[in-house]
N, CA, C and O atoms as CSV, one atom per row, in Angstrom:
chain,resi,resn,atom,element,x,y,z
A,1,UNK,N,N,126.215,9.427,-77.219
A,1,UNK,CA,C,126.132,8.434,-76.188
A,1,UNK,C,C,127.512,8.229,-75.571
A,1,UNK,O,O,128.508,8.259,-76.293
A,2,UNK,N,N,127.620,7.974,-73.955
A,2,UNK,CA,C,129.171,7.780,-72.969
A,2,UNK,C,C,129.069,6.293,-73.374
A,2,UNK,O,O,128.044,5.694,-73.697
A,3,UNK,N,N,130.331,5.810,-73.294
A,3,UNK,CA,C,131.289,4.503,-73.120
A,3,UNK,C,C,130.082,4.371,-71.862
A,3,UNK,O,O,129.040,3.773,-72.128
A,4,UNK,N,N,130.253,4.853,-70.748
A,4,UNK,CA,C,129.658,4.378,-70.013
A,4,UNK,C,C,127.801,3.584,-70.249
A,4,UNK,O,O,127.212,2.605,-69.791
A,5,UNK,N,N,127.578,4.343,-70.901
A,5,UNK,CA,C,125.904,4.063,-71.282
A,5,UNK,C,C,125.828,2.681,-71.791
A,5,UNK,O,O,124.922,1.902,-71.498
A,6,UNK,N,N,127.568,2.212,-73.149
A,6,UNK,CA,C,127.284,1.510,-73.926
A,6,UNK,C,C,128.335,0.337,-73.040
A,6,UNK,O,O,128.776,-0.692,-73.552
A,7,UNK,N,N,128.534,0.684,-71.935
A,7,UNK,CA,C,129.521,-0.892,-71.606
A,7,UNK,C,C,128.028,-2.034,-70.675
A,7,UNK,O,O,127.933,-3.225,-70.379
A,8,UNK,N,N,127.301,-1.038,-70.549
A,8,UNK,CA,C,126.434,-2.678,-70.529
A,8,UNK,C,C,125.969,-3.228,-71.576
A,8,UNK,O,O,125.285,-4.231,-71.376
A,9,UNK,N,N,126.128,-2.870,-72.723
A,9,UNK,CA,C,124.921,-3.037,-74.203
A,9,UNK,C,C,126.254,-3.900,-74.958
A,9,UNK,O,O,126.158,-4.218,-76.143
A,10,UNK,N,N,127.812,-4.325,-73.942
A,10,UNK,CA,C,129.309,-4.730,-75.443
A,10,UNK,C,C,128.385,-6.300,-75.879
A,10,UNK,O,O,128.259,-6.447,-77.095
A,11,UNK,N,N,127.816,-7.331,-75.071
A,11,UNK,CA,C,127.452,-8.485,-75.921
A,11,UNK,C,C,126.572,-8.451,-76.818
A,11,UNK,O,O,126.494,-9.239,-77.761
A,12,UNK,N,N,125.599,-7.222,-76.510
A,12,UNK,CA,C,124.145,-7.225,-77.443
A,12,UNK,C,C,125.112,-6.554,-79.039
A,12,UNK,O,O,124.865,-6.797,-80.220
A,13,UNK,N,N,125.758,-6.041,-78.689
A,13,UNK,CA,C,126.793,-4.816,-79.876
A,13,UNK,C,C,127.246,-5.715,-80.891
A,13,UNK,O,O,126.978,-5.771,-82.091
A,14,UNK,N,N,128.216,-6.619,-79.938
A,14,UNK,CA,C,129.342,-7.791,-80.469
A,14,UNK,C,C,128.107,-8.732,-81.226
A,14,UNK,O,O,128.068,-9.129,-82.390
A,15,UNK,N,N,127.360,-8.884,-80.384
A,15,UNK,CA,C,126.507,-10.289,-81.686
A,15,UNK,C,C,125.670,-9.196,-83.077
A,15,UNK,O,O,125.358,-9.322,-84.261
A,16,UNK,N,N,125.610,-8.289,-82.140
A,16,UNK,CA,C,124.845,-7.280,-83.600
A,16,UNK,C,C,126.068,-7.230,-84.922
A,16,UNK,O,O,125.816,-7.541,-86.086
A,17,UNK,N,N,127.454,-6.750,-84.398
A,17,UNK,CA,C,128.669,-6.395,-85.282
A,17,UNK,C,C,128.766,-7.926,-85.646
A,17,UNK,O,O,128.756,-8.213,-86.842
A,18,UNK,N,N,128.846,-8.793,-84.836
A,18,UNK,CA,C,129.275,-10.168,-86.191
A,18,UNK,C,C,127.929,-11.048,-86.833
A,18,UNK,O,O,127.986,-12.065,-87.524
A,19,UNK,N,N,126.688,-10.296,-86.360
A,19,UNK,CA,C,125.510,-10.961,-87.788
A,19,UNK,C,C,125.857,-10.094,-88.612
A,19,UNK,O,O,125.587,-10.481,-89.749
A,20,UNK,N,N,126.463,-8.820,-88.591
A,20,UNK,CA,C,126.758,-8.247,-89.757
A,20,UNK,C,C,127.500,-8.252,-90.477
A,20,UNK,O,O,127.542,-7.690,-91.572
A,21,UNK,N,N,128.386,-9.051,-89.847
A,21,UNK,CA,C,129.554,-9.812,-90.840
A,21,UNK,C,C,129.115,-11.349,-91.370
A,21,UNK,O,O,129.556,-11.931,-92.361
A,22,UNK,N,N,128.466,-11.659,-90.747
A,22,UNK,CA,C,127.503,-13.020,-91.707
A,22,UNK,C,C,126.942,-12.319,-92.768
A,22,UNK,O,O,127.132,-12.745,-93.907
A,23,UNK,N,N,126.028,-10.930,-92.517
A,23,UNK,CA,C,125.522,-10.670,-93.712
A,23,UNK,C,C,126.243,-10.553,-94.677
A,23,UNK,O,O,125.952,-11.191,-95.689
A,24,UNK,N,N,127.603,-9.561,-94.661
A,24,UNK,CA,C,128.516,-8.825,-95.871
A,24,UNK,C,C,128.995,-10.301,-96.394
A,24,UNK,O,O,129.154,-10.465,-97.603
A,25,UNK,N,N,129.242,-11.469,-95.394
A,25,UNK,CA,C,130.089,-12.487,-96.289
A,25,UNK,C,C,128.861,-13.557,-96.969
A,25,UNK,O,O,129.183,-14.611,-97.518
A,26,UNK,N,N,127.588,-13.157,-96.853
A,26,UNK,CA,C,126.454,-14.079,-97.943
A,26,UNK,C,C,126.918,-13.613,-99.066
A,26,UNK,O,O,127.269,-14.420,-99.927
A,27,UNK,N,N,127.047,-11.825,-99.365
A,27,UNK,CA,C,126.888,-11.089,-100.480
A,27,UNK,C,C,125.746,-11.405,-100.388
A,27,UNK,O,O,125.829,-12.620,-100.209
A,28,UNK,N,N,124.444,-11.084,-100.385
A,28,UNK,CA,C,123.228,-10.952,-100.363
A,28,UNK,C,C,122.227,-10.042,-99.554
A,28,UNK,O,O,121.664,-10.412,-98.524
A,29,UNK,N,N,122.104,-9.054,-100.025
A,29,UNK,CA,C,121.359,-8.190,-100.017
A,29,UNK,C,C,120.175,-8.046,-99.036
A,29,UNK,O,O,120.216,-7.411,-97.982
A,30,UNK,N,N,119.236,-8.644,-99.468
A,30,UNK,CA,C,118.160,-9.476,-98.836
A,30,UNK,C,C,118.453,-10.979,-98.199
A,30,UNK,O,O,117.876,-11.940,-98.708
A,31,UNK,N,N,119.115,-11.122,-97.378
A,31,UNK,CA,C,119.073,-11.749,-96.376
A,31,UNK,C,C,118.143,-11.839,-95.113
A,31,UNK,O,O,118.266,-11.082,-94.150
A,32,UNK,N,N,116.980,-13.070,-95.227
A,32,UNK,CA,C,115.931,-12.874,-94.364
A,32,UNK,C,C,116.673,-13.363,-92.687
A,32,UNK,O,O,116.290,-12.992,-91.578
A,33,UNK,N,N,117.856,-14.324,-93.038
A,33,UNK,CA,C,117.943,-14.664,-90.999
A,33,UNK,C,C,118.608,-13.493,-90.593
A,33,UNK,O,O,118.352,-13.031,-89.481
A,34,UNK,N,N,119.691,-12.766,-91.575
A,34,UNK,CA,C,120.274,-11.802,-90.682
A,34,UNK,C,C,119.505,-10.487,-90.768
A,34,UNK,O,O,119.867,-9.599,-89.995
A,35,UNK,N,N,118.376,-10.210,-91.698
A,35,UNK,CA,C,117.799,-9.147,-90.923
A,35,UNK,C,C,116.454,-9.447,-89.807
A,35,UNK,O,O,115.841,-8.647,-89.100
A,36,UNK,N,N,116.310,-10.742,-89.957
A,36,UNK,CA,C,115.676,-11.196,-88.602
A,36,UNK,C,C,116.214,-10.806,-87.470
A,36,UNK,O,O,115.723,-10.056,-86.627
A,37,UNK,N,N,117.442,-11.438,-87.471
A,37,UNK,CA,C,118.577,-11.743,-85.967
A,37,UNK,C,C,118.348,-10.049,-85.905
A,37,UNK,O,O,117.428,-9.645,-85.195
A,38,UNK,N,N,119.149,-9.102,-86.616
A,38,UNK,CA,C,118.965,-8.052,-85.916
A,38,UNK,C,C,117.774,-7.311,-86.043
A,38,UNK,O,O,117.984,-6.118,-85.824
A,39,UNK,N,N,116.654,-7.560,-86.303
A,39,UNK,CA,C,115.655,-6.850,-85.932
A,39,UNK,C,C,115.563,-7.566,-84.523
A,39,UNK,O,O,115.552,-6.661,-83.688
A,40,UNK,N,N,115.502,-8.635,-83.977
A,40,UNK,CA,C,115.451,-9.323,-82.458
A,40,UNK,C,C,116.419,-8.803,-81.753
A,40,UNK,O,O,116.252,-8.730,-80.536
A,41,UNK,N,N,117.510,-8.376,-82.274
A,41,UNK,CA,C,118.451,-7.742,-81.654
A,41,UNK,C,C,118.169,-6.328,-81.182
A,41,UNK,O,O,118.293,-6.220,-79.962
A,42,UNK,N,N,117.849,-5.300,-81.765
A,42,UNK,CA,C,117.592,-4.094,-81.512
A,42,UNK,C,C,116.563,-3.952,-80.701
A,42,UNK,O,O,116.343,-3.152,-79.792
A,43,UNK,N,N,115.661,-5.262,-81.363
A,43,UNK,CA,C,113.962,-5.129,-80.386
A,43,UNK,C,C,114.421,-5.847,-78.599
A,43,UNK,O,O,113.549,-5.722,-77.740
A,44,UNK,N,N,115.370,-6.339,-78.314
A,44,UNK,CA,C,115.850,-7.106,-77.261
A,44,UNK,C,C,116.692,-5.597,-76.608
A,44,UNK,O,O,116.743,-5.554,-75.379
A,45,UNK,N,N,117.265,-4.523,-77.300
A,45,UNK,CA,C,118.470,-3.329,-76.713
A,45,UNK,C,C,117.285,-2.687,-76.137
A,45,UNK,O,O,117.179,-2.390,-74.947
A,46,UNK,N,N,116.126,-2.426,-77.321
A,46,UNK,CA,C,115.543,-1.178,-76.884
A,46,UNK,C,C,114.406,-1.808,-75.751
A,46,UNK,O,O,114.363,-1.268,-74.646
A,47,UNK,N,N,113.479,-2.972,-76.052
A,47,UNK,CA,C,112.688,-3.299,-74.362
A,47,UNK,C,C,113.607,-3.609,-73.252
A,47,UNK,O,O,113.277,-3.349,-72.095
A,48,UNK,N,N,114.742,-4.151,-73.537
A,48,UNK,CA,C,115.231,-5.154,-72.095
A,48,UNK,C,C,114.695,-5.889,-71.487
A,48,UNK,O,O,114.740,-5.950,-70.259
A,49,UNK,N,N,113.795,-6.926,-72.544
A,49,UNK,CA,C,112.851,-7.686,-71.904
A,49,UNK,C,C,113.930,-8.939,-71.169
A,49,UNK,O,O,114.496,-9.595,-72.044
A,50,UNK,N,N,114.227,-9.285,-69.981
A,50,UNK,CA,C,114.595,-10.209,-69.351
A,50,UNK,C,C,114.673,-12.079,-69.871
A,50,UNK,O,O,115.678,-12.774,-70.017
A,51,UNK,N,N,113.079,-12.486,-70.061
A,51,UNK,CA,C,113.208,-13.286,-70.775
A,51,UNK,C,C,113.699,-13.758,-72.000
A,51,UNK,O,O,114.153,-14.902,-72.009
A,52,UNK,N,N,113.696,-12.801,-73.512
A,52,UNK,CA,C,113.775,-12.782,-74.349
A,52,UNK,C,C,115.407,-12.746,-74.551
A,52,UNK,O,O,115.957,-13.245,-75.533
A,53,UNK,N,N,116.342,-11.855,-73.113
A,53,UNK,CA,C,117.337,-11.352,-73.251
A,53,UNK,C,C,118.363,-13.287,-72.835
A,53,UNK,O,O,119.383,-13.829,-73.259
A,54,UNK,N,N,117.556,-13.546,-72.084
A,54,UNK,CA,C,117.821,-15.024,-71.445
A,54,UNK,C,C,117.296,-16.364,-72.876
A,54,UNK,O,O,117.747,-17.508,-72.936
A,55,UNK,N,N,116.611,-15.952,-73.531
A,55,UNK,CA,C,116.031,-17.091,-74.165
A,55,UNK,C,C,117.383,-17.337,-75.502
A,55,UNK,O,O,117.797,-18.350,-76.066
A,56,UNK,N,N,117.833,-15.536,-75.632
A,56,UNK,CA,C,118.950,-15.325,-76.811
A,56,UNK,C,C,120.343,-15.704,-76.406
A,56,UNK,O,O,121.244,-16.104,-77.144
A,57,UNK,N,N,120.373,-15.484,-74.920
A,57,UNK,CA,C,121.797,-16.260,-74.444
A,57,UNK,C,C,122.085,-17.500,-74.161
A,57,UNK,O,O,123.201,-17.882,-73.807
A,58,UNK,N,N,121.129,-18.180,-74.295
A,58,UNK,CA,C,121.166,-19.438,-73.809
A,58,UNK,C,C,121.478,-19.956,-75.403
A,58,UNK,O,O,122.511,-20.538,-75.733
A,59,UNK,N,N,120.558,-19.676,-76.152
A,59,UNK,CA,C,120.580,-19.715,-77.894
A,59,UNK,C,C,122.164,-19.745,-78.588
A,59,UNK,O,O,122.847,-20.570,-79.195
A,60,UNK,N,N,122.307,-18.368,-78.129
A,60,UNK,CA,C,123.815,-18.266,-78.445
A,60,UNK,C,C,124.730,-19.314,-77.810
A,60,UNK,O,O,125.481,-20.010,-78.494
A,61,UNK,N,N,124.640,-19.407,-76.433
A,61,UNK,CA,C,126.122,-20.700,-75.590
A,61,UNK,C,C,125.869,-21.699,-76.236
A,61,UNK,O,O,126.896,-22.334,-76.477
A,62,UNK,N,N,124.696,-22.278,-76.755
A,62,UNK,CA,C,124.576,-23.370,-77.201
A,62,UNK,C,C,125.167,-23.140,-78.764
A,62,UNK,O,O,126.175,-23.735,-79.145
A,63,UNK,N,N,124.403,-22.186,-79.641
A,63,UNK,CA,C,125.458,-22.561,-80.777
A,63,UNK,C,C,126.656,-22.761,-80.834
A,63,UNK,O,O,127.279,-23.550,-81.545
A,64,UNK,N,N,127.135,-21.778,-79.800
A,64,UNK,CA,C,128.835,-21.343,-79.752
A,64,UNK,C,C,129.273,-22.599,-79.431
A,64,UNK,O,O,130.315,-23.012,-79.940
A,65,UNK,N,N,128.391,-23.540,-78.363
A,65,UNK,CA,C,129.537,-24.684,-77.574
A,65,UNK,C,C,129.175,-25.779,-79.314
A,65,UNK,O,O,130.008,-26.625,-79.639
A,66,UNK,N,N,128.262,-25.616,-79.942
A,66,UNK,CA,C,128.398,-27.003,-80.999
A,66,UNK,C,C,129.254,-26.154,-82.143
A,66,UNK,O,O,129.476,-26.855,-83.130
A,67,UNK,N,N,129.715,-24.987,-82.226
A,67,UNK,CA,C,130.601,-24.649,-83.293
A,67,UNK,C,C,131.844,-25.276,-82.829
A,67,UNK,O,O,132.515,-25.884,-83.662
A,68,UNK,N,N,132.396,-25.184,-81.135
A,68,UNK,CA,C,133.206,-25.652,-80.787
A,68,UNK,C,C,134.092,-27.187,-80.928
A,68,UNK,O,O,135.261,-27.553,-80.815
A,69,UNK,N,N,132.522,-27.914,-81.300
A,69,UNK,CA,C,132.468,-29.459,-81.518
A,69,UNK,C,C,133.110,-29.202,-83.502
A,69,UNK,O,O,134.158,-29.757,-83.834
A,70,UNK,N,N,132.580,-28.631,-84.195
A,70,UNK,CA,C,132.937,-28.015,-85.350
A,70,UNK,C,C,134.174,-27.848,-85.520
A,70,UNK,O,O,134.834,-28.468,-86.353
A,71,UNK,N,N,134.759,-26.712,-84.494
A,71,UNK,CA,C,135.996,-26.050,-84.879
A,71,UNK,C,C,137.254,-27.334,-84.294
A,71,UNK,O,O,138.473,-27.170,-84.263
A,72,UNK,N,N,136.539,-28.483,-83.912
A,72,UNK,CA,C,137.895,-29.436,-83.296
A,72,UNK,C,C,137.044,-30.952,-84.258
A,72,UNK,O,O,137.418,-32.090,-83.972
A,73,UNK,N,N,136.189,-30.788,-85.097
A,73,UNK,CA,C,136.018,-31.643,-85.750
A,73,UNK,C,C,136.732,-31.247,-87.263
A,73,UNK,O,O,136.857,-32.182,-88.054
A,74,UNK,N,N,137.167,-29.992,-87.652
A,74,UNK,CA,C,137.379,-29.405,-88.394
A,74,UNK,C,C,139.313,-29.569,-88.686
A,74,UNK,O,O,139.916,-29.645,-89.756
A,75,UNK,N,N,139.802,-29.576,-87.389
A,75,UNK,CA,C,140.998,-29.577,-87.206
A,75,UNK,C,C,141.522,-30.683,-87.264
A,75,UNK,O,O,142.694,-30.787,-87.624
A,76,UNK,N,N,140.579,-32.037,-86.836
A,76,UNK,CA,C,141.238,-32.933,-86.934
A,76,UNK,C,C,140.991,-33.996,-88.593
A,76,UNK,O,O,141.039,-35.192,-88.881
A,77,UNK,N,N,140.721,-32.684,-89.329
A,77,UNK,CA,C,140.903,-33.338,-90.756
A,77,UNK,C,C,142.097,-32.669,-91.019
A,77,UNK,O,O,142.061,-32.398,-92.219
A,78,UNK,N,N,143.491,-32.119,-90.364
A,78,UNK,CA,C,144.119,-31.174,-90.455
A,78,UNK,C,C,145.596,-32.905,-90.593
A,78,UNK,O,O,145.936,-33.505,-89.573
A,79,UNK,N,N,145.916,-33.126,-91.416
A,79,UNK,CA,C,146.890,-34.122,-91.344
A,79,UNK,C,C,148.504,-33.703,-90.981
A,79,UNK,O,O,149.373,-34.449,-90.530
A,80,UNK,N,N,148.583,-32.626,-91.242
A,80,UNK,CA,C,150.074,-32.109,-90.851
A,80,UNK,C,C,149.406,-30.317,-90.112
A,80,UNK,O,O,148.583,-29.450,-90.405
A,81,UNK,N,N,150.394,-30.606,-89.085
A,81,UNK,CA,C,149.990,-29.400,-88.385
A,81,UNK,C,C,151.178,-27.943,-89.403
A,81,UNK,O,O,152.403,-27.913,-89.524
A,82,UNK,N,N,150.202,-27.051,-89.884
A,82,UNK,CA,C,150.839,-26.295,-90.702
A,82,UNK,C,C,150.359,-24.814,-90.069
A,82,UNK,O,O,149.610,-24.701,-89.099
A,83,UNK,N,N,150.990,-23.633,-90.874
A,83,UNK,CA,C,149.798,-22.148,-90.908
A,83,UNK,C,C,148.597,-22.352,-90.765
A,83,UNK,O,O,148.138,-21.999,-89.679
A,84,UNK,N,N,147.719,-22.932,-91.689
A,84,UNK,CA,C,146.344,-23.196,-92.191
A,84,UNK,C,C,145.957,-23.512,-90.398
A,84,UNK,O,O,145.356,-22.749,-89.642
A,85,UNK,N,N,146.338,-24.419,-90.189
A,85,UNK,CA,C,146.003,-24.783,-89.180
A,85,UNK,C,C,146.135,-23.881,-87.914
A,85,UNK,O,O,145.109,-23.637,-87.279
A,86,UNK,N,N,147.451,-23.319,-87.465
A,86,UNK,CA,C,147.640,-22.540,-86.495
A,86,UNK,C,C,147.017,-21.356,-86.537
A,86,UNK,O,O,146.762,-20.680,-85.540
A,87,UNK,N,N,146.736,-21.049,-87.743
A,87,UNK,CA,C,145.300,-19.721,-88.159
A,87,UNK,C,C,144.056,-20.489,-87.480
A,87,UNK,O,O,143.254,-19.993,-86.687
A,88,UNK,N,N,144.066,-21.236,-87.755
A,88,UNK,CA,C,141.816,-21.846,-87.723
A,88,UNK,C,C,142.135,-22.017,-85.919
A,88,UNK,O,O,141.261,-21.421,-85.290
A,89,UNK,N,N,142.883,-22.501,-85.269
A,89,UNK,CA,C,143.119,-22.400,-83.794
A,89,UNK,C,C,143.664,-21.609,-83.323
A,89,UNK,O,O,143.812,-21.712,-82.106
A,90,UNK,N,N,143.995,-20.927,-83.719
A,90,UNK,CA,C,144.521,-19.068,-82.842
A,90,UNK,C,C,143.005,-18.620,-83.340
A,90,UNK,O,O,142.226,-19.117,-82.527
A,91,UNK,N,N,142.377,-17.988,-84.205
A,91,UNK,CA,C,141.378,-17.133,-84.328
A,91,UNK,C,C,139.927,-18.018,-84.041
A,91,UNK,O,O,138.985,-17.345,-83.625
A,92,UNK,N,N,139.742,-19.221,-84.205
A,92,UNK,CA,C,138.246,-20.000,-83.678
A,92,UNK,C,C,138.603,-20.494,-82.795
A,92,UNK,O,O,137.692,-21.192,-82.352
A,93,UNK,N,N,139.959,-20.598,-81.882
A,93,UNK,CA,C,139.296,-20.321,-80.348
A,93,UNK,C,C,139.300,-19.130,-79.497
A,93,UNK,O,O,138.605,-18.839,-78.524
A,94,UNK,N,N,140.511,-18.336,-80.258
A,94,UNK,CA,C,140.009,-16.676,-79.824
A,94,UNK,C,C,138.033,-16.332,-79.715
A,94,UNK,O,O,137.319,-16.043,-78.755
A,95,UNK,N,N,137.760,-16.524,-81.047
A,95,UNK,CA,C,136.543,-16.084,-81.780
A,95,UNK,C,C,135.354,-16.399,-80.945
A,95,UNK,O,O,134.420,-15.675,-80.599
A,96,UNK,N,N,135.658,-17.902,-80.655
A,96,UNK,CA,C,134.145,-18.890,-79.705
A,96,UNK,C,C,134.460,-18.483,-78.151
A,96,UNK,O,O,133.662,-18.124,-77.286
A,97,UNK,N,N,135.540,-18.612,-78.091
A,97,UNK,CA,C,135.827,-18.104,-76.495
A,97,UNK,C,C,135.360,-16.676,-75.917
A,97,UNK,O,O,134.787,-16.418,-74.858
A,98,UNK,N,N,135.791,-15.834,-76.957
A,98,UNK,CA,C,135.055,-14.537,-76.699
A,98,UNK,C,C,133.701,-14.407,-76.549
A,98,UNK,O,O,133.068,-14.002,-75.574
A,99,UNK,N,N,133.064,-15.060,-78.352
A,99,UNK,CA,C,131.421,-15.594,-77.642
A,99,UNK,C,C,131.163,-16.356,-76.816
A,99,UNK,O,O,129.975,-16.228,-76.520
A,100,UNK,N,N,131.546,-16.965,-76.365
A,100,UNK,CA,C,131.037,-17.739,-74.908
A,100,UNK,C,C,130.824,-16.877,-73.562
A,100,UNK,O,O,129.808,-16.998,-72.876
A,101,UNK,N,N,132.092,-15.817,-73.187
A,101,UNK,CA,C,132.335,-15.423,-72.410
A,101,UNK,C,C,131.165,-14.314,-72.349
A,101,UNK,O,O,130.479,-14.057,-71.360
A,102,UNK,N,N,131.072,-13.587,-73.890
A,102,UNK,CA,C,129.805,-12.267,-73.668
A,102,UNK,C,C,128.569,-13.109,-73.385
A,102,UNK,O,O,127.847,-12.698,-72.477
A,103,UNK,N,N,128.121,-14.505,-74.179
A,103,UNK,CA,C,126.730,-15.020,-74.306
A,103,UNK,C,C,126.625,-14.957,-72.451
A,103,UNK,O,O,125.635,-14.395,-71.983
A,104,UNK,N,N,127.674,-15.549,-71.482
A,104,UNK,CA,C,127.451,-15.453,-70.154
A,104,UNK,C,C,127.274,-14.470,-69.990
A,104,UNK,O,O,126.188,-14.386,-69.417
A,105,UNK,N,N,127.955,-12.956,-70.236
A,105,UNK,CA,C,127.893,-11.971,-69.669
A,105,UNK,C,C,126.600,-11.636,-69.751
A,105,UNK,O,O,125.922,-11.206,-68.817
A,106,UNK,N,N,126.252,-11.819,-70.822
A,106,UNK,CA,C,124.645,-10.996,-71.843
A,106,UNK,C,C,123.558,-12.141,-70.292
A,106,UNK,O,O,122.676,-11.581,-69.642
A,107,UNK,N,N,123.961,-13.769,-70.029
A,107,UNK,CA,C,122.976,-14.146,-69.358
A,107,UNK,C,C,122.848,-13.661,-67.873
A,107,UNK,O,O,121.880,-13.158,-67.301
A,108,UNK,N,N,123.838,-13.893,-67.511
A,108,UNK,CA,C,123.971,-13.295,-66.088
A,108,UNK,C,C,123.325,-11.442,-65.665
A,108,UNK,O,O,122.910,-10.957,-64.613
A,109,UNK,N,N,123.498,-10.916,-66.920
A,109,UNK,CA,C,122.460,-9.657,-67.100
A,109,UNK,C,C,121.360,-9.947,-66.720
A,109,UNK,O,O,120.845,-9.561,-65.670
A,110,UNK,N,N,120.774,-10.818,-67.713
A,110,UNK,CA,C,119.474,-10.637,-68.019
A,110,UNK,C,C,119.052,-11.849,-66.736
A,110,UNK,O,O,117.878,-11.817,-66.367
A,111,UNK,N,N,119.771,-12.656,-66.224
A,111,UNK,CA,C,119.308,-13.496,-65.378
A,111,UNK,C,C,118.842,-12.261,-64.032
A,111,UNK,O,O,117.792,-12.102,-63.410
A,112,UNK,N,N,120.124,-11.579,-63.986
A,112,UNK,CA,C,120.364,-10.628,-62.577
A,112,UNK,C,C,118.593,-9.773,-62.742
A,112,UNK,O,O,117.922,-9.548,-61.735
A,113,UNK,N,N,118.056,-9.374,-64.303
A,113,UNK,CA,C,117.550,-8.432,-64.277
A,113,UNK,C,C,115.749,-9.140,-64.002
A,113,UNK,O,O,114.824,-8.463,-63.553
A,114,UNK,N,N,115.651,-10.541,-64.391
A,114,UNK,CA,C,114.525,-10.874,-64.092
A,114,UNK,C,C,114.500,-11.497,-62.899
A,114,UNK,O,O,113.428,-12.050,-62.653
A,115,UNK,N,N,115.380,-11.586,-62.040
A,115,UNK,CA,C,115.092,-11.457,-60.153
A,115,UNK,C,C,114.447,-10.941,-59.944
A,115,UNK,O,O,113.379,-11.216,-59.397
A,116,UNK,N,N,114.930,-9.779,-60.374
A,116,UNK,CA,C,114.596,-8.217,-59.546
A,116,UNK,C,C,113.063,-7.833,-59.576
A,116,UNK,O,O,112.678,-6.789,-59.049
């Protein structure tokens, strides 16, 4: 497969590559949400069903924006600003910002594709 084939598929990829890092960090084997999520995931690459592709991005901005409420409810149990801290806000707002930005990309796809 070209780069080209796979640069419309980077948000469906990116949420596939980090449920799979939810899975490795359960340690659990049989994990029923993350082999849910990506069976919906693969079944969402291979139809391109429009709705389904819209029902998962909307799903996603919304978790991402209440992790956000998380990642600054989280910080402000932070009493002295230290490492610990300048780690959890360099990489969880790197981390949510990036998901935010694909969950749009992934909607504006799938918005563009059920116009049509």
């Amino acid at each position: 497969m070209k780069i080209s084939q796979l640069k419309p598929l980077i948000p469906e990829l990116f949420l596939m590559v980090s449920v799979l890092y939810y899975w490795v960090l359960t340690l659990n084997l049989l994990n029923p949400i993350a082999m849910g999520l990506l069976a919906i995931l693969i079944y969402l690459i291979i139809s391109k069903k429009a709705t389904l592709g819209l029902v998962i991005s909307v799903v996603f901005i919304a978790l991402n924006l209440f992790l956000v409420l998380a990642l600054i409810s989280e910080l402000s149990e932070f009493e002295v600003i230290n490492q610990n801290y300048n780690n959890l806000i360099i990489f969880g707002s790197l981390y949510l910002g990036l998901n935010l930005i694909l969950a749009g990309f992934m909607f504006y796809k799938y918005l563009k594709l059920k116009t049509n």
